[in-house]
N, C-alpha and C positions, 0 to 999 in steps of 0.2 A: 694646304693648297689655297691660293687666292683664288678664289672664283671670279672668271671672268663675266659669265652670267652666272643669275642668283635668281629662282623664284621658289618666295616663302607663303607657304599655302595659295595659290592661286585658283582662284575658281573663274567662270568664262559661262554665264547667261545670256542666251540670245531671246529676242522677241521673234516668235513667226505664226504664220499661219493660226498655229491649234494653241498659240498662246506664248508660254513661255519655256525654252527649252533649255536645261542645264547641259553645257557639254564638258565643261573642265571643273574636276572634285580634287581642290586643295593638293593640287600638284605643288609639291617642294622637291628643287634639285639642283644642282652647282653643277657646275663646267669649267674647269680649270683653264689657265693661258695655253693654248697651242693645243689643246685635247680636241677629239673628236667624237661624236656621239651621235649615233642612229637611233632614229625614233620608230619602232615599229608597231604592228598591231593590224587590228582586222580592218575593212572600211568601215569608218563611222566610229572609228576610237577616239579620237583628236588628235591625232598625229600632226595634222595642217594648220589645227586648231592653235596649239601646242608652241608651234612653227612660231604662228603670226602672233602670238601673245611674246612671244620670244623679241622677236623683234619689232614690238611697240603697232602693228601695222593692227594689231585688235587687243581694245582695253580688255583688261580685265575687271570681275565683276565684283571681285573680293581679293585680298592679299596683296602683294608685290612683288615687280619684276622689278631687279638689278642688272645693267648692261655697265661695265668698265666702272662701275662705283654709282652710275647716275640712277635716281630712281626713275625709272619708265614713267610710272603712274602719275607722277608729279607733274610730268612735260603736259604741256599745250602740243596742237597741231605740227603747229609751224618749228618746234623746238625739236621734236622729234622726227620731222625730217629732215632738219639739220643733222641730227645728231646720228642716223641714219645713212645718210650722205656722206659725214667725217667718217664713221668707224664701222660701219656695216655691208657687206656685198650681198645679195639677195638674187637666188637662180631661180625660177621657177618651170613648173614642167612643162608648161605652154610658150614658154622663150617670152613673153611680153616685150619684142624689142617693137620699136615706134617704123610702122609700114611705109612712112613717107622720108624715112633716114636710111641713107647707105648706111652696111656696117661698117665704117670709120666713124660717121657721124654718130648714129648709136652709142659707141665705147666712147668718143670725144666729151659727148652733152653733159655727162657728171664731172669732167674735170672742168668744163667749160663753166659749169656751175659755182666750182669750187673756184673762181678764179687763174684757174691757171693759163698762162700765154702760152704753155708748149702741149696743150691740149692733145691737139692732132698728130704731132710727132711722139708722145710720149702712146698714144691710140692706137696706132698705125705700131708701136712695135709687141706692144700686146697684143693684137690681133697676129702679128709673126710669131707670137710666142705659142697660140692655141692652133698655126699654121694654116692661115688665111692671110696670108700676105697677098693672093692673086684675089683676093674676093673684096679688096677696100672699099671698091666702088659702086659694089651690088648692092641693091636692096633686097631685104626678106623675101620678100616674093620669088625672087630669083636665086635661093639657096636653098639645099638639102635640110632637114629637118637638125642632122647633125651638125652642119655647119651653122643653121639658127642657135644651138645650140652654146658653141662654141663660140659663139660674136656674145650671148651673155652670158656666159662665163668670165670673156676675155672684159666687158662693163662691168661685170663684180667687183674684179680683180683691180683693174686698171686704178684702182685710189686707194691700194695695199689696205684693204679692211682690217680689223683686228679680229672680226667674227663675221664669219661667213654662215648664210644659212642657205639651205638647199632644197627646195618642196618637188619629191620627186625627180629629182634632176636626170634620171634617164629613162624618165616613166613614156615616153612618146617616140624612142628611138626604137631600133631594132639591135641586135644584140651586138651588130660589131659595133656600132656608132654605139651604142651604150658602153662598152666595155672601154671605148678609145675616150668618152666623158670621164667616164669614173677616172681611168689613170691623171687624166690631165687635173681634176679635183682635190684628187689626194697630192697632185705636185705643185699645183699653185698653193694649198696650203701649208706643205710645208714650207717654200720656198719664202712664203710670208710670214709663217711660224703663226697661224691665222688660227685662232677656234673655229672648228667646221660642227654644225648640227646640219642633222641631214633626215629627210622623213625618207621611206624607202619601203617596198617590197619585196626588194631582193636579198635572198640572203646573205650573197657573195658581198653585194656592198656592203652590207650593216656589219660582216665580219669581218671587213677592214677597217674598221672602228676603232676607238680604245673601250669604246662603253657602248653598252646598246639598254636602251631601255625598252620594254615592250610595254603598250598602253590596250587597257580594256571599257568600254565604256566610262571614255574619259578618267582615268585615273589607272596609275601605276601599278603595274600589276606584276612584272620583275623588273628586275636589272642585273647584268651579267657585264663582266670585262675580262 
């Protein structure tokens, strides 16, 4: 299996409060092209922790992360949100879409980054594809939690990531709009043949997986497939 991410012994020390807090213990694990993998565990395992070490958004304090071959650990700021940008879509459970952008603008602004001139038409039919084609012009304010939802999914998506990661991604809906997330998740991934990690509560999603790992006071504690 090539792995698409790689992390070899990873640890994750933060500073706070009562001083110095360890939360990630020499986690090693691969993810194949096109696999899927749920990250589970109690609160306060490093599930999120886990996540954002994954995708470069939190260094690590020891070891290395591998994304598409690049070492993580290596990059600078500004390199890693490039490289973020090119090859990574990022859901989170809060939607983080920007309050003063309708959702066309929202999904546009990463391709508008990357360059491209068909930004907003290329925007506008991913947004048809998560079926918000009546809501182009809305802002956040003015949408259902599910529909926040689905305008950053359809930003994930919209620059065909090669790894998609998902924190919680129907942790803030209620079960229909969770369950109509989850399908659209597991179809823009495969539709993009995308590696999806996914942090999760529920079991139904983590069992739509190919791999689940379960984490315990930061460190691996099974894994099942």
């Amino acid at each position: 299996m090539t792995a698409v991410l790689s992390l070899k012994d990873a640890t994750l020390s933060l500073d706070g409060n009562a001083g110095r807090v360890d939360i990630l213990h020499g986690i090693s694990l691969d993810v194949g092209k096109g696999q899927s993998l749920a990250l589970v565990g109690p609160s306060g395992s490093g599930k999120s922790s886990l996540l954002m070490v994954m995708g470069g958004l939190e260094r690590v304090s020891g070891g290395t992360v591998t994304a598409l071959g690049q070492d993580l650990t290596t990059m600078n700021e500004d390199a890693l949100a490039r490289f973020r940008r090119a090859s990574m879509g990022v859901v989170f459970q809060s939607f983080h879409l920007i309050p003063t952008m309708t959702a066309l603008e929202n999904v546009a602004t990463s391709l508008e980054l990357a360059g491209d001139k068909d930004a907003f038409a290329k925007a506008e039919t991913e947004l048809e594809i998560v079926g918000l084609s009546h809501r182009t012009s809305h802002y956040p304010s003015q949408m259902s939690g599910g529909e926040q939802q689905r305008v950053a999914l359809a930003r994930a998506m919209v620059l065909r990531p090669k790894i998609l990661l998902a924190d919680e991604p129907t942790g803030n809906l209620d079960e229909t709009n969770g369950n109509a997330i989850m399908e659209l998740l597991f179809e823009l991934q495969a539709r993009d043949g995308a590696t999806l990690v996914l942090v999760t509560h529920s079991n139904t999603l983590a069992n739509r997986c190919d791999s689940v790992i379960r984490l315990r006071d930061g460190r691996i504690d099974e894994v099942s497939s």
